[in-house]
C-alpha positions as CSV (number, residue, x, y, z in Angstrom):
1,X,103.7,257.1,192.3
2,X,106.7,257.9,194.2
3,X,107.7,256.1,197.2
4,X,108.7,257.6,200.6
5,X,111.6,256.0,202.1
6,X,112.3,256.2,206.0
7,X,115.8,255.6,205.8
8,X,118.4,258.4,206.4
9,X,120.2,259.5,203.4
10,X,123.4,259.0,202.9
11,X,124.4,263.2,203.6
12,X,123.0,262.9,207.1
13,X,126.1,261.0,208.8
14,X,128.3,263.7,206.8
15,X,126.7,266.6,208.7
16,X,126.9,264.1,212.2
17,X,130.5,263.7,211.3
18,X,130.8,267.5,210.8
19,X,129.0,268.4,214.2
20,X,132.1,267.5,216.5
21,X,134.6,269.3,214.4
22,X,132.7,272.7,214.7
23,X,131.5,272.7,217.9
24,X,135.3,272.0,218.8
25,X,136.4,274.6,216.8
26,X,133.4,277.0,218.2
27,X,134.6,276.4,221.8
28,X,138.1,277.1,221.1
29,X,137.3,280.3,219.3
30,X,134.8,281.5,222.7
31,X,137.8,280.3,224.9
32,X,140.2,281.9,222.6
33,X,143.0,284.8,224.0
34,X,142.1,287.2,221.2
35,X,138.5,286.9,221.4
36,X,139.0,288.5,225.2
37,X,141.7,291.2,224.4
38,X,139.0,292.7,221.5
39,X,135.8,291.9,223.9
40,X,138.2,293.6,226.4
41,X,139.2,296.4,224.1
42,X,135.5,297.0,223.2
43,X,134.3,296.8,226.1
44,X,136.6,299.8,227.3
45,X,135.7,302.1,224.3
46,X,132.0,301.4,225.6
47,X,132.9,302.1,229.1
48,X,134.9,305.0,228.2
49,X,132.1,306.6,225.6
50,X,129.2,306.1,228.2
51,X,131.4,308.3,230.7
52,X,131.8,311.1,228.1
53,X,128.5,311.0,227.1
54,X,126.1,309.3,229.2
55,X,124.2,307.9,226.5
56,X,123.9,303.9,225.6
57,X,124.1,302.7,229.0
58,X,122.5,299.6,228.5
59,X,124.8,298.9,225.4
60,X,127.8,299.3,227.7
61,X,126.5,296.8,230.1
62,X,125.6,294.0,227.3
63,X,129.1,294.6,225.9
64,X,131.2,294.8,229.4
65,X,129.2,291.8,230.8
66,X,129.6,289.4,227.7
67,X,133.9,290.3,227.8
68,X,133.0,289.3,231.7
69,X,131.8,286.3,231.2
70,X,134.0,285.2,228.2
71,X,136.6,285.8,230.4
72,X,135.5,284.1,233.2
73,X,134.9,280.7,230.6
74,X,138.4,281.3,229.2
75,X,139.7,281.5,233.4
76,X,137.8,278.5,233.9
77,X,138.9,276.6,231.5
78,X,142.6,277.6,232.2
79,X,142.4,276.8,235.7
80,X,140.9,273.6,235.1
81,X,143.5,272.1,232.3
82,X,146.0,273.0,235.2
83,X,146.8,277.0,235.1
84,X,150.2,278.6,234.8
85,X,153.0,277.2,235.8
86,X,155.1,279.4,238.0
């Protein structure tokens, strides 16, 4: 009969030690430049084919408001590790 052992295995702490790496590396990728120039540049071909057409309007909000708020993170985030420096 096998026995069931409580004990976390010995991969467990690898994945714990893995979680901080890649949630770093996931906030600098939303908070990233280029991830707002192509939500930007998306966004605009959305805008831009819903005023041709008229059709997908609730597409062209998702896609303008997530560039929004990406951009307001990235802002944020500038602003609060100091800014620009003029």
């Amino acid at each position: 009969m096998k026995q069931i052992s409580l004990t976390p295995r010995a991969a467990m702490p690898r994945l714990a030690d893995l979680a901080k790496p890649l949630a770093t590396k996931a906030a600098e990728f939303l908070t990233s430049q280029s991830l707002s120039i192509a939500l930007g540049v998306v966004a605009l071909v959305a805008i831009l084919d819903f005023q041709l057409t008229g059709a997908h309007p609730v597409r062209m909000a998702c896609i303008t408001l997530a560039w929004a708020v990406q951009l307001a993170l990235y802002l944020t985030l500038d602003i609060a590790k100091g800014g620009a420096d003029l």
